[in-house]
TORKOLDO-964265 format. One line per field, with one value per residue (C-alpha): residue number from 0; x, y, z. Coordinates in Angstrom, 1 decimal. Layout:
BEGIN
i = [NUM, ...]
x = [X, ...]
y = [Y, ...]
z = [Z, ...]
This chain:
BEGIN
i = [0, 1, 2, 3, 4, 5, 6, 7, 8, 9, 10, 11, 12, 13, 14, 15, 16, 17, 18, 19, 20, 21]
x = [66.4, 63.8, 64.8, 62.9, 63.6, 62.4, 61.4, 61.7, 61.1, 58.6, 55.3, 55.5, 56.8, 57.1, 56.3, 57.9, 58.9, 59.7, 59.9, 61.8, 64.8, 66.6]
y = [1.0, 1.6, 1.7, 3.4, 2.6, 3.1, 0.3, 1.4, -2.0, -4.8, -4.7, -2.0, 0.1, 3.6, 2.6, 3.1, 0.3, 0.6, -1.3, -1.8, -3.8, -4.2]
z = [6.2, 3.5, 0.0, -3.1, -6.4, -10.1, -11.9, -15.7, -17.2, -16.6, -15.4, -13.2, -15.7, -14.7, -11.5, -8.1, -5.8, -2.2, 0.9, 4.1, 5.1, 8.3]
């Protein structure tokens, strides 16, 4: 399952993190 979220806050503000989970 990957997952994508958007990361308002902190040092990767206005950034997008994503990465994959079983």
């Amino acid at each position: 399952m990957s997952i994508q979220i958007l990361n308002p806050k902190g040092m990767n503000s206005g950034k997008i993190i994503s990465w994959s989970t079983t």
